[in-house]
C-alpha positions in Angstrom: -76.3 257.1 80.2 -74.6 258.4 83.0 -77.1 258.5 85.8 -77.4 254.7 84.6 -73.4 254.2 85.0 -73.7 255.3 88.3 -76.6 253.6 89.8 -74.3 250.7 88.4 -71.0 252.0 90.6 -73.4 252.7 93.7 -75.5 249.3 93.4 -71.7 247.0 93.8 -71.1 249.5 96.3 -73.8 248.0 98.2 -75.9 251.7 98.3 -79.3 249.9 97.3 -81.5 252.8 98.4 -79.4 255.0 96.3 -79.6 252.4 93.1 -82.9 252.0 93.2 -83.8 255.3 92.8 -81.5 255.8 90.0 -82.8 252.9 88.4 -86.2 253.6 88.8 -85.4 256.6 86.9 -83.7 254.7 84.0 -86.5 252.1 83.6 -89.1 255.1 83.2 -87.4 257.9 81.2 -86.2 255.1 78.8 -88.4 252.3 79.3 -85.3 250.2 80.0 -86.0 246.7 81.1 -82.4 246.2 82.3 -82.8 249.2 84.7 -86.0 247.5 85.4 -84.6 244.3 86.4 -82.0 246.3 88.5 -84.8 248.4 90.1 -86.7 244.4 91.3 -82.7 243.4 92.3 -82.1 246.2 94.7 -85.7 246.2 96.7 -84.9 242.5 97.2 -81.4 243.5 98.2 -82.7 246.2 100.8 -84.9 243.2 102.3 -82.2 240.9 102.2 -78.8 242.3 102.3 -76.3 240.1 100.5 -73.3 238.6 102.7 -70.4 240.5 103.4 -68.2 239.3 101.0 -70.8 239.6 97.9 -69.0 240.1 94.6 -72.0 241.6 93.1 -73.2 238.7 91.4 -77.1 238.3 91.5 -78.0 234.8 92.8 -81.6 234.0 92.7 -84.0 230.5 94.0 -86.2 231.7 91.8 -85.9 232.1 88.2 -87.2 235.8 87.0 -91.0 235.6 85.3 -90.1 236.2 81.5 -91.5 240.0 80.0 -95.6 240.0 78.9 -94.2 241.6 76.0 -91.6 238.2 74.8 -92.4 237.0 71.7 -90.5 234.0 70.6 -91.3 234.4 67.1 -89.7 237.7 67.0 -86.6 236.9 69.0 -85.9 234.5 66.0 -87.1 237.1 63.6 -84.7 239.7 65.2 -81.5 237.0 65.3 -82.0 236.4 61.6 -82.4 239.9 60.2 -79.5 241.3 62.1 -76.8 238.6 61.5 -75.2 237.3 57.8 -74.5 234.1 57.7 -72.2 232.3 55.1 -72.9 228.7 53.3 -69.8 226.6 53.5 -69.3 223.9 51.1 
């Protein structure tokens, strides 16, 4: 958890190169699809540096392709088996 906190610190201090890497060794030690999706954000971000004043929000034309893996079925699956819901009358 703490290499990933600070390829967090490193990637809003704009150190992409440095992120990356860090990130690239979240996503593969833990098979972390945030880290991932951080790894994609800072190659972009070495391509296209953000402006100077950049508050570390990701802006994108595109939207991101959704996971092979995404199952709807077991989204809703997951959602109902983890929360309790109460019948009000």
């Amino acid at each position: 958890m703490a290499r990933y906190e600070h390829a967090l610190v490193v990637y809003h201090e704009r150190r992409f190169a440095e992120a990356l890497e860090l990130m690239q060794q979240c996503a593969t030690e833990r098979n972390d699809p945030i880290a991932a999706l951080y790894t994609m954000r800072c190659a972009k971000l070495l391509q296209r540096p953000p402006p100077g004043d950049w508050d570390g929000v990701w802006t994108e034309a595109e939207p991101a392709p959704a996971p092979a893996d995404r199952h709807p079925e077991r989204c809703f699956a997951l959602f109902f088996s983890t929360h309790r819901f109460t019948t009000f009358r």
